[in-house]
PLY file of the C-alpha trace (Angstrom):
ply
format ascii 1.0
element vertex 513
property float x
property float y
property float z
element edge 512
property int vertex1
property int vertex2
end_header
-13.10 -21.32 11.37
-10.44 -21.23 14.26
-8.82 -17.74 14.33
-5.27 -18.24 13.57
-2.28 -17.00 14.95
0.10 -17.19 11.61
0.00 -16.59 8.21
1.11 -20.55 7.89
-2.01 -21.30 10.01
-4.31 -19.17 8.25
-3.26 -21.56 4.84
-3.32 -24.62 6.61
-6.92 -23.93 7.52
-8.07 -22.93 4.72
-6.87 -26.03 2.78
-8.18 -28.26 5.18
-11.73 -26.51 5.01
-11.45 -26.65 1.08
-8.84 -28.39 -0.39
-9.63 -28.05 -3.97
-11.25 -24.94 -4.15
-8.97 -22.46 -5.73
-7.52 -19.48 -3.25
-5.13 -17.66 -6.13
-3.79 -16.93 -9.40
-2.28 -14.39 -11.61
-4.86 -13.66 -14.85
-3.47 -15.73 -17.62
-1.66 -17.90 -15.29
-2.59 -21.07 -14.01
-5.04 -21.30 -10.81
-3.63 -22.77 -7.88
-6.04 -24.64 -4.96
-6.01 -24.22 -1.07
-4.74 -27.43 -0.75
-2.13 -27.34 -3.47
-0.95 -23.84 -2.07
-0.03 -25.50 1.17
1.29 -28.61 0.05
3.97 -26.75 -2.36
4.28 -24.46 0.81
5.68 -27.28 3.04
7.78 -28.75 -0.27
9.32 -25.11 -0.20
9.90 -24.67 3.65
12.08 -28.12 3.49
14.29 -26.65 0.71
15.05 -23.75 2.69
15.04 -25.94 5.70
19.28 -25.95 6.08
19.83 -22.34 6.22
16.42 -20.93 7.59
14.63 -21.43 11.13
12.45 -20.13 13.47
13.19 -15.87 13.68
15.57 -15.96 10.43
15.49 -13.51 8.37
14.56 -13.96 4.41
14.78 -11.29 2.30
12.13 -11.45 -0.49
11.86 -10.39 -4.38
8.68 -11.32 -6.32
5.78 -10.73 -8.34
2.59 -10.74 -6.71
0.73 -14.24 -7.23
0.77 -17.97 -6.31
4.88 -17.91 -5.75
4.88 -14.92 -3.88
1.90 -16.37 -1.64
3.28 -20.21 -1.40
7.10 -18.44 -0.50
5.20 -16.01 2.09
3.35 -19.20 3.52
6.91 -21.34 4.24
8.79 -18.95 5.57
5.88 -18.37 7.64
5.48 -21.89 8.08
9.25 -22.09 9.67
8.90 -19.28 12.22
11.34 -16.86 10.10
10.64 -13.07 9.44
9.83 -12.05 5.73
11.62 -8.86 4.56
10.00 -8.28 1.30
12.26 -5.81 -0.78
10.14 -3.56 -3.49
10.88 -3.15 -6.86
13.54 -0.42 -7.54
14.53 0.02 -3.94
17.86 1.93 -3.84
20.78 -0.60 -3.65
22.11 1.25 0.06
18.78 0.93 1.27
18.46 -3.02 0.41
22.35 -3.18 2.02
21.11 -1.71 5.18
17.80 -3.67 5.94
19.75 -6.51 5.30
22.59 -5.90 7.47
20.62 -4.55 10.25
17.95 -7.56 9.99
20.63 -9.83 9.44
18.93 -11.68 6.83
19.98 -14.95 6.29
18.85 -15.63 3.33
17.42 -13.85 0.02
14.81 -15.19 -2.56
13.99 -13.76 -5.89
12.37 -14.55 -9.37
14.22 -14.35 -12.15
13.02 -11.28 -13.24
13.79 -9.21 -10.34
17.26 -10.45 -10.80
17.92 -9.61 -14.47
15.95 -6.16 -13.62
17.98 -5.96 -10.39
21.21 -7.69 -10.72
22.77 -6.00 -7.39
20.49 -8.38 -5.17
22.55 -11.17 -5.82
25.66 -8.53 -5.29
23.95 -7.56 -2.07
23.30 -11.33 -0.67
26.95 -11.95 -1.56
28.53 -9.16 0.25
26.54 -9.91 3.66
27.70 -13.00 3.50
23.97 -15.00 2.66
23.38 -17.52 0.04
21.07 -16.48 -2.54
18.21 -18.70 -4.27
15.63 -18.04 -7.34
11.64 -19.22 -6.90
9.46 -19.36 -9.07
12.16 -19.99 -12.43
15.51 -20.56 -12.55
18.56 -18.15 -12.92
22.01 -18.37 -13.43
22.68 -21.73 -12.13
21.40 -20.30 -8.29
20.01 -23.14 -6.21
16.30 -22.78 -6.78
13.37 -22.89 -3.40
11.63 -25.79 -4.69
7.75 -27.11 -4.53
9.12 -30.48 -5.29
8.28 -33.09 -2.49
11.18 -34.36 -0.09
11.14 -33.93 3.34
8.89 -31.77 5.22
9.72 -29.63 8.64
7.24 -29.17 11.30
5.62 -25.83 11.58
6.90 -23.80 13.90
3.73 -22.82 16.56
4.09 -18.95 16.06
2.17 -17.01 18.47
-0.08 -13.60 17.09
3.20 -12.23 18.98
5.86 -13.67 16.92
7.52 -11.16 14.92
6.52 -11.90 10.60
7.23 -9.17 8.39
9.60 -6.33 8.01
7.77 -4.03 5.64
9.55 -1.17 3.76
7.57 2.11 4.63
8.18 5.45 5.02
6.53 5.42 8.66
6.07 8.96 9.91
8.86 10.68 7.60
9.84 10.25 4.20
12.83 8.06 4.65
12.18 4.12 4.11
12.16 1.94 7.23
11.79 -1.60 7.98
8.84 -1.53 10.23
8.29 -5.22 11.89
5.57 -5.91 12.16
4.35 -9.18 14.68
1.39 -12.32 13.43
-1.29 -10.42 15.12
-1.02 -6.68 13.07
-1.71 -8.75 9.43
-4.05 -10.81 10.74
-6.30 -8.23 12.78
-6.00 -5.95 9.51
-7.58 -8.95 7.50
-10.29 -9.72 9.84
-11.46 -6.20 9.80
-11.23 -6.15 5.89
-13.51 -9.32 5.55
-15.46 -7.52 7.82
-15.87 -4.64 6.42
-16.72 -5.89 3.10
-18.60 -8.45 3.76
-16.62 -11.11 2.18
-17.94 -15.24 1.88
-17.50 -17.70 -0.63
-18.84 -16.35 -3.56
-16.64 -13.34 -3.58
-13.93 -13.50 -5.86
-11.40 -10.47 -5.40
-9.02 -8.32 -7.27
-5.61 -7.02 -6.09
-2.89 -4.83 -8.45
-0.32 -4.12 -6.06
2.86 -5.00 -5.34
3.30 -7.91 -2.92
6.17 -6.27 -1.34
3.19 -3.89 0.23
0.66 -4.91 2.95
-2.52 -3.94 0.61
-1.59 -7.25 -1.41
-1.11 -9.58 1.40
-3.03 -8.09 4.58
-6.15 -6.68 2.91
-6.02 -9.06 0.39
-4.31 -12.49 0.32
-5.28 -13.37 3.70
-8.89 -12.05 3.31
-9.74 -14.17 0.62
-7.79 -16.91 2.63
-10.16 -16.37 5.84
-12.82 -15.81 4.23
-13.22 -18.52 1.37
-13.06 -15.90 -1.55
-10.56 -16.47 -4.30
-7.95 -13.93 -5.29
-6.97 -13.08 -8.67
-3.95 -10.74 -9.18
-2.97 -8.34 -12.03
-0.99 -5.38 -13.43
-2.75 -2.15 -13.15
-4.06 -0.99 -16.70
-6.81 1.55 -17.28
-7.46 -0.52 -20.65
-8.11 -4.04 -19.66
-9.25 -3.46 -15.96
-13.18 -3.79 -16.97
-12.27 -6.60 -19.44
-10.48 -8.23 -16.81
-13.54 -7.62 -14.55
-16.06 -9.57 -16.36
-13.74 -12.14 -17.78
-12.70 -13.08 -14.39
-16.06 -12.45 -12.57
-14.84 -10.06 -9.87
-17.10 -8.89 -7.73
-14.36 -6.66 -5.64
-11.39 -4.43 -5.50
-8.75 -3.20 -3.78
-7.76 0.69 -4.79
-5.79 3.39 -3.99
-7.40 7.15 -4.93
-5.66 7.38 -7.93
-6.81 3.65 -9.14
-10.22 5.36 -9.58
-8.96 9.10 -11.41
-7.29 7.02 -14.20
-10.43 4.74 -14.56
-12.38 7.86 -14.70
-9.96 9.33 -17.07
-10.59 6.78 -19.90
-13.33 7.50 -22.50
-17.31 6.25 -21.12
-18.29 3.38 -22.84
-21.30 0.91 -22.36
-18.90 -1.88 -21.10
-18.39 0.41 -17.63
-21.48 -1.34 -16.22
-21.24 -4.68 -18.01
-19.36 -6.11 -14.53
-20.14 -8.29 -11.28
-18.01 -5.49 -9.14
-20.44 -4.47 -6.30
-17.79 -2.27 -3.80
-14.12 -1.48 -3.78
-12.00 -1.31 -0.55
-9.38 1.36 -0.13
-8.36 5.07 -0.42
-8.68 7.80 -0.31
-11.44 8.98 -2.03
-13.21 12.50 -2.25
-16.66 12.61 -1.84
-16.52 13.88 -5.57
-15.19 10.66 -6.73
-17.16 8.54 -4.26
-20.20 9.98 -6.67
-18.61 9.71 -9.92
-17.69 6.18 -9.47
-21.22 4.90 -8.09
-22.78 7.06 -10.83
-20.40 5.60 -13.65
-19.21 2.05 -12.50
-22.20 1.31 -10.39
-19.79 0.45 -7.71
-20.00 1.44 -3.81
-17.02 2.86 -2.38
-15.60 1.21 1.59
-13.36 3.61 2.24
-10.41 2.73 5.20
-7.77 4.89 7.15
-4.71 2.41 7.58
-1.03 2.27 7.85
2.14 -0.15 7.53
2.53 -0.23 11.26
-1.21 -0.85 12.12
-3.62 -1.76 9.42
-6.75 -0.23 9.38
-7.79 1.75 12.51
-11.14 3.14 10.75
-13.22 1.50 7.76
-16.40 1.64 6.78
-18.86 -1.27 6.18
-22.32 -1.58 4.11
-23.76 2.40 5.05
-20.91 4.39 3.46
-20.36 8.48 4.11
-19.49 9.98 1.02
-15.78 11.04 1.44
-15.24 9.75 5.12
-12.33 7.38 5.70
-14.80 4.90 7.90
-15.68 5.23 11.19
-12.62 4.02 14.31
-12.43 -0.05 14.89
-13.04 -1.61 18.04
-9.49 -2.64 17.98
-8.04 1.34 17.97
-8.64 4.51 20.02
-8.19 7.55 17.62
-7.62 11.48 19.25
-6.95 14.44 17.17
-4.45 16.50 18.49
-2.33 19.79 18.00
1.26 20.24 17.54
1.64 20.03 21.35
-0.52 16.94 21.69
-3.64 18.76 22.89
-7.23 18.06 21.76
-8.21 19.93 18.78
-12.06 21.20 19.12
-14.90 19.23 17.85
-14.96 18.76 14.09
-11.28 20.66 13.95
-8.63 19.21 11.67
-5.51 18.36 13.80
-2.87 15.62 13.73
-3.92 11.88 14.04
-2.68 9.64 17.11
-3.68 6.20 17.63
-3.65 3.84 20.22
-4.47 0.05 20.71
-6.86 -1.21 23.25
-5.33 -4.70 22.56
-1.81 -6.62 22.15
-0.22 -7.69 18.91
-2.08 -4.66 16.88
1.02 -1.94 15.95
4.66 -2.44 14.75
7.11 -3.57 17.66
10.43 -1.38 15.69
11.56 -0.06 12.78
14.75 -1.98 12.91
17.89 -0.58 13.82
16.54 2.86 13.58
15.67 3.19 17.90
15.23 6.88 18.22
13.35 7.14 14.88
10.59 4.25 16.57
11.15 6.23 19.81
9.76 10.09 18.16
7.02 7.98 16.63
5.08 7.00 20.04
4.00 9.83 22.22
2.87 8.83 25.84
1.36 5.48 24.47
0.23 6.81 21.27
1.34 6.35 18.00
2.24 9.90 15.79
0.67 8.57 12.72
1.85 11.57 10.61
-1.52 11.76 8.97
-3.88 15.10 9.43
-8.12 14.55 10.16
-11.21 15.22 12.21
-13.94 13.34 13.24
-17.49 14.50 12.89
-20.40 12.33 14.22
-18.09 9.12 14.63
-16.70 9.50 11.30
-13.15 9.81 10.09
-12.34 12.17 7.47
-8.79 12.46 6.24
-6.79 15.23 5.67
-3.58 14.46 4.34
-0.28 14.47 5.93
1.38 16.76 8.50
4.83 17.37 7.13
2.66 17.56 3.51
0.78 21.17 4.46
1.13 24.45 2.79
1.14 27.74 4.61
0.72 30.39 2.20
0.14 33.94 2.95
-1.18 33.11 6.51
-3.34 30.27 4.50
-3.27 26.52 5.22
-3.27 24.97 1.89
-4.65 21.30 1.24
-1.58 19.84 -1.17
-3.86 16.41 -1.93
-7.21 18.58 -2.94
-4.25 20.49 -4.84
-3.56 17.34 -6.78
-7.50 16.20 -6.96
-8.66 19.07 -8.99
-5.02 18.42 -11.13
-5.92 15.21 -11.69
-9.57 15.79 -13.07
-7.79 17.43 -16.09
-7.86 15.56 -19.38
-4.84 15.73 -19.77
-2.60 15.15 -16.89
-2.13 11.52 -16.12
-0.46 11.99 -11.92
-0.10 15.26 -9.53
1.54 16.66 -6.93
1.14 19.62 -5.22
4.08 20.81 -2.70
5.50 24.12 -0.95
8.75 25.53 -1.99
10.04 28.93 -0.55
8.52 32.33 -1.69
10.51 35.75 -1.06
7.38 36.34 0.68
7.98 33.66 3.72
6.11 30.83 4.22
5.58 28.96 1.07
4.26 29.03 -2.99
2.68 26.23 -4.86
4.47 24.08 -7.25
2.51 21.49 -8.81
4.11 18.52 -10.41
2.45 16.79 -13.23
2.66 13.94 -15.86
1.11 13.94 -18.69
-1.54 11.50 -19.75
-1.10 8.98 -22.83
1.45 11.30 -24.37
-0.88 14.03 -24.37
0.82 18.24 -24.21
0.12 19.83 -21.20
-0.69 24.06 -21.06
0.75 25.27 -17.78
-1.52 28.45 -18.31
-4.64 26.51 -19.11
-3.88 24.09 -16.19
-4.09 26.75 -13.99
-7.22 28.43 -15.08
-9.34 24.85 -14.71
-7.62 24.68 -11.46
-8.76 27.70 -10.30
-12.75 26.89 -11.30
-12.39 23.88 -8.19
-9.71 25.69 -5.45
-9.75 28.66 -3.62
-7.13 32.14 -4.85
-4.31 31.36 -2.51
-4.27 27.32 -3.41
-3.71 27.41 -7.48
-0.13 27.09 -7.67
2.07 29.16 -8.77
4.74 27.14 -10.25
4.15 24.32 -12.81
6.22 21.43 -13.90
6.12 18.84 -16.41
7.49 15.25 -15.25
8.19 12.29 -17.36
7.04 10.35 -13.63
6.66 11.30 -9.87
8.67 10.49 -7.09
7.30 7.28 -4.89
8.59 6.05 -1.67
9.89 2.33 -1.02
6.04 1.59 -0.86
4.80 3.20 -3.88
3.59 6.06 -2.30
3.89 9.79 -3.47
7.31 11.33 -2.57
6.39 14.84 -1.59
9.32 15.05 0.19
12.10 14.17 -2.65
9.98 17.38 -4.51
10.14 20.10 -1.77
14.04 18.55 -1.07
14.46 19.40 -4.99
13.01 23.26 -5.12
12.06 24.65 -8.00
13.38 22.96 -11.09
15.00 25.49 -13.86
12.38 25.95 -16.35
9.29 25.40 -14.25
6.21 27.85 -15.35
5.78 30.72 -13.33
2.77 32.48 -13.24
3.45 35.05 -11.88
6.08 35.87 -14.17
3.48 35.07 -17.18
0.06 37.11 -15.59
0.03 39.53 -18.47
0.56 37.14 -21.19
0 1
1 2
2 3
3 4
4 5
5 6
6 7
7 8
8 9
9 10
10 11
11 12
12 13
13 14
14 15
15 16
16 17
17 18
18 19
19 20
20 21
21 22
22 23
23 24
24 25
25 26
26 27
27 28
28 29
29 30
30 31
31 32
32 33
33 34
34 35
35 36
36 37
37 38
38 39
39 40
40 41
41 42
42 43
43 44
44 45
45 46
46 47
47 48
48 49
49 50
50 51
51 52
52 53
53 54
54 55
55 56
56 57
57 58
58 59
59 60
60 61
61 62
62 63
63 64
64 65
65 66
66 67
67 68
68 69
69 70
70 71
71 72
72 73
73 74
74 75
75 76
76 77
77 78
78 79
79 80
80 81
81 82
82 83
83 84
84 85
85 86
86 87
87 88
88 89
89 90
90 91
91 92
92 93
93 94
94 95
95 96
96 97
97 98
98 99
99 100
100 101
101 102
102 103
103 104
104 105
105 106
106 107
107 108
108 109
109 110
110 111
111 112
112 113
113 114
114 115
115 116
116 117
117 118
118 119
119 120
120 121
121 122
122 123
123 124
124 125
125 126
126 127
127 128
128 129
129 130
130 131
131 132
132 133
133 134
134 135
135 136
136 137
137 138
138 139
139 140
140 141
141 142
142 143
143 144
144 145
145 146
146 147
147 148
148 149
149 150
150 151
151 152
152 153
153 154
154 155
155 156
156 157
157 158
158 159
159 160
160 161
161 162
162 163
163 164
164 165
165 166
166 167
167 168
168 169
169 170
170 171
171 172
172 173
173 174
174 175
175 176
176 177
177 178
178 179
179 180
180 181
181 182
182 183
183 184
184 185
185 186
186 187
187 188
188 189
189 190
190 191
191 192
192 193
193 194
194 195
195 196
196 197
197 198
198 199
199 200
200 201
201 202
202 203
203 204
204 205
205 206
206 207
207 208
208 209
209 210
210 211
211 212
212 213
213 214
214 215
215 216
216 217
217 218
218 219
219 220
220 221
221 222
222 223
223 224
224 225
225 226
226 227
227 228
228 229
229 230
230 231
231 232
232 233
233 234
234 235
235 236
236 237
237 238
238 239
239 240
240 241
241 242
242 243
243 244
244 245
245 246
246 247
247 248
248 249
249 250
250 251
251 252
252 253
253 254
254 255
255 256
256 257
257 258
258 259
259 260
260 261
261 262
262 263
263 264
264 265
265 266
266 267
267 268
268 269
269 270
270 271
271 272
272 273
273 274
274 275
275 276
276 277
277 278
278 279
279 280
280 281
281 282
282 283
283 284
284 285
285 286
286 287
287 288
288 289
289 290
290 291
291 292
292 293
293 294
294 295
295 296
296 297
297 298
298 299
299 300
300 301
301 302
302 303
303 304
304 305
305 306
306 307
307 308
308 309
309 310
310 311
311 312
312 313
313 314
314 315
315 316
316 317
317 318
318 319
319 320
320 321
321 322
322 323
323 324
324 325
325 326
326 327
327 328
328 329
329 330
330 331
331 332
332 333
333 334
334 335
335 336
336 337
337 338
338 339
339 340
340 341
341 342
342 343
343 344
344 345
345 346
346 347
347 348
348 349
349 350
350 351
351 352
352 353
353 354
354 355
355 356
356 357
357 358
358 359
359 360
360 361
361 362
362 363
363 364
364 365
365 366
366 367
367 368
368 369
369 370
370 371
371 372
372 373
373 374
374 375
375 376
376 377
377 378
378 379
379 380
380 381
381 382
382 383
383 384
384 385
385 386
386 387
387 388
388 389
389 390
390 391
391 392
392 393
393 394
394 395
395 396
396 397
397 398
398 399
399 400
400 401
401 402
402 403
403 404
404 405
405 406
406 407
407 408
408 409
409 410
410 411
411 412
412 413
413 414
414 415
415 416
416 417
417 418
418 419
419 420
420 421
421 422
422 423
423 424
424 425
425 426
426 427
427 428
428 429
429 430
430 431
431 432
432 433
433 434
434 435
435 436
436 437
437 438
438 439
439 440
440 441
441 442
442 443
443 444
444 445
445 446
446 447
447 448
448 449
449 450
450 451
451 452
452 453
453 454
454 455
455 456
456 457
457 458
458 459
459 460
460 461
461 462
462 463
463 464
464 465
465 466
466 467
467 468
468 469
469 470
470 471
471 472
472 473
473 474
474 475
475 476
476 477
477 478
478 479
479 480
480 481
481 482
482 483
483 484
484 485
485 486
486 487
487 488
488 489
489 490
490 491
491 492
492 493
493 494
494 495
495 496
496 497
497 498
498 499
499 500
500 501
501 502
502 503
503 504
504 505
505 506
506 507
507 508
508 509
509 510
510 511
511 512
């Protein structure tokens, strides 16, 4: 297949290479062809024809599945920018990507709007029309897949600016990071890759499209690959059903995909699947085990971000607990706080830089000196910890996420492994907050699982079977949910910006009891 240069292009290939073979669809929905996809695609890039052109912005707000991928493929299709807002994203947030990426535009389904009403609010105090996809609302004009007339593409470039994707970059603060044609398609040709991907493969994805697992190491892998992609909900309870019903035979996951599947009681069904590997993380070598041993299913582990994709994955001879070995595409150093090599095998911050063009964000808009601190001499401050041993990756978490306690470095995410592995606690996370003895204590945040009571005392003790004296925390509390960041990751920082909540478990305070 000719390597494309656009998201648009990557579609229109496809569909002329297989027309009628099916490329997506939500389970329970209807399935939706290669060539249908693109056809609706063009229908929808002539409704929106009037008010959006080539380097327009349209802000976004949908489900993932065949809308969200036939909307993604016109705008693309016109030469605009995508600006795809995530559920729950705070309302002054939205107003300032908008203003600062001057949208033009903004597209939603109808259930975004009647879960987030202030969108059409937002559009209307820019100044920007709003329409619906995908279902009607409220009389708003809707972006139609109806046939009528149909613009030429615009001939994008791997250069051409695509997406603005919410992150929180190298702080905890969400950004627009824009990101060019060239950073989504390089991160799905490694992907396919990676994991071998061809025809037969048929794929599963539960994220959010408004995040770049969905559409960059998923959508657009099955597109160049000829897999199909089937999208879904996360649930513990029907994942496996869903599995065999649907015949996947991969998965995208995030580490904590795999602690709530390994949460739920064994049964003999946790074999009866086609799944052969899972892309993602990260994973502990623990769970790397548990998983093969369990599922039967082989673990590709990646280190990626928003503004890059995947700088290190690993193909069909996986290390237990590595993040993949460094892609042709990246140069990777490990450095210390003043940007010096770390010794061999030494954890230290993670820089990356690209031996190519079109491979890292070009801004996070409107925010100059924050895209400014997060290049140093030509490298990109990824804000991620690791060390490399023998060629492989291993990550360590994030900078601004360590621990010092007591002269001690302590791990926050092994913090929140061992958590997790309790029966009874559903999410973790482990952060400092001050100690009248400098440097920092412990708290660990947790949720419980399926209702379930959780013992802050008996917590700790299975805690400390699996972590070293000075990293069981100190402090406990009990959350109804965690933090997440405009991309669904863990919020350390809103945590440690919160302190210690009144009424959190001190053990200390409760060693004689």
């Amino acid at each position: 297949m000719i390597a494309p240069t656009s998201w648009a292009e990557a579609v229109e290939l496809r569909a002329q290479a297989d027309a009628d073979g099916e490329v997506v669809r939500r389970v329970g929905g209807p399935s939706i062809s290669a060539g249908r996809l693109f056809e609706d695609a063009l229908a929808m890039a002539g409704s929106m024809a009037a008010v959006v052109g080539a380097g327009s912005v349209v802000a976004t707000a949908c489900s993932s599945g065949p809308a969200a991928a036939t909307l993604t493929t016109a705008i693309s299709w016109l030469g605009a920018i995508e600006l795809p807002i995530p559920t729950a994203l705070d309302p002054d947030v939205a107003r300032q990507l908008f203003t600062v990426g001057d949208a033009s535009l903004v597209v939603a389904s109808p259930a975004r709007l009647a879960m987030e009403p202030h969108l059409i609010r937002l559009a209307e105090s820019v100044g920007v029309a709003a329409m619906t996809v995908d279902g009607h609302f409220d009389g708003l004009a809707a972006v139609t897949d109806k046939a009528g007339t149909t613009p030429s593409r615009h001939r994008s470039t791997a250069g051409d600016p695509a997406t603005i994707m919410v992150t929180s970059g190298t702080g905890g603060r969400p950004k627009g990071a824009l990101l060019c044609n060239g950073v989504g398609l390089g991160q799905a040709r490694r992907v396919c890759h990676a994991m071998d991907y061809g025809s037969d493969d048929v794929l599963l994805n539960v994220f959010p499209w408004q995040h770049v697992n969905a559409r960059h190491a998923a959508f657009l892998p099955a597109v160049m690959s000829g897999a199909r992609l089937v999208v879904d909900d996360f649930s513990a309870r029907r994942f496996w059903r869903t599995a065999r019903e649907e015949n996947i035979t991969a998965f995208n996951f995030m580490g904590a995909v795999f602690a709530i599947l390994l949460r739920s009681p064994a049964t003999e069904a946790d074999r009866a699947h086609s799944i052969s590997r899972a892309y993602g993380g990260p994973a502990p070598e623990w769970m790397f085990h548990s998983v093969a041993d369990r599922f039967d299913v082989e673990i590709r582990q990646a280190y990626a971000s928003t503004e890059l994709g995947d700088v290190a994955t690993t193909g069909a001879a996986p290390n237990a607990g590595a993040a993949g070995r460094v892609v042709d595409d990246y140069r990777l150093r490990v450095v210390d706080d003043d940007g010096r090599p770390v010794d061999y095998g030494k954890v230290g911050s993670l820089e990356v830089r690209p031996r190519g063009e079109n491979l890292t964000f070009t801004e996070y808009i409107g925010e100059p000196e924050i895209t400014r601190r997060a290049w140093r001499d030509g490298w990109f401050v990824t804000g991620d910890r690791g060390r490399l041993v023998d060629g492989w990756l291993y990550y360590e978490g994030r900078t601004a996420d360590t621990i010092r306690r007591r002269g001690l470095t302590v791990d926050a995410e092994r913090v929140e492994w061992v958590a997790s592995g309790h029966p009874d606690v559903a999410e973790a996370a482990a952060v400092g907050v001050p100690s009248e003895l400098t440097e920092d204590e412990v708290l660990l945040a947790v949720v419980p699982y399926d209702g379930r009571r959780i013992h802050p005392h008996e917590l700790l003790r299975y805690c400390a079977q699996e972590l070293p004296r000075h990293a069981v925390p100190r402090y406990v509390t009990v959350e109804t949910a965690l933090p997440t960041t405009a991309s669904k990751k863990l919020n350390r920082r809103a945590l440690r910006d919160r302190g210690i909540p009144t009424g959190a478990f001190d053990a200390e305070a409760h060693q004689h009891d």
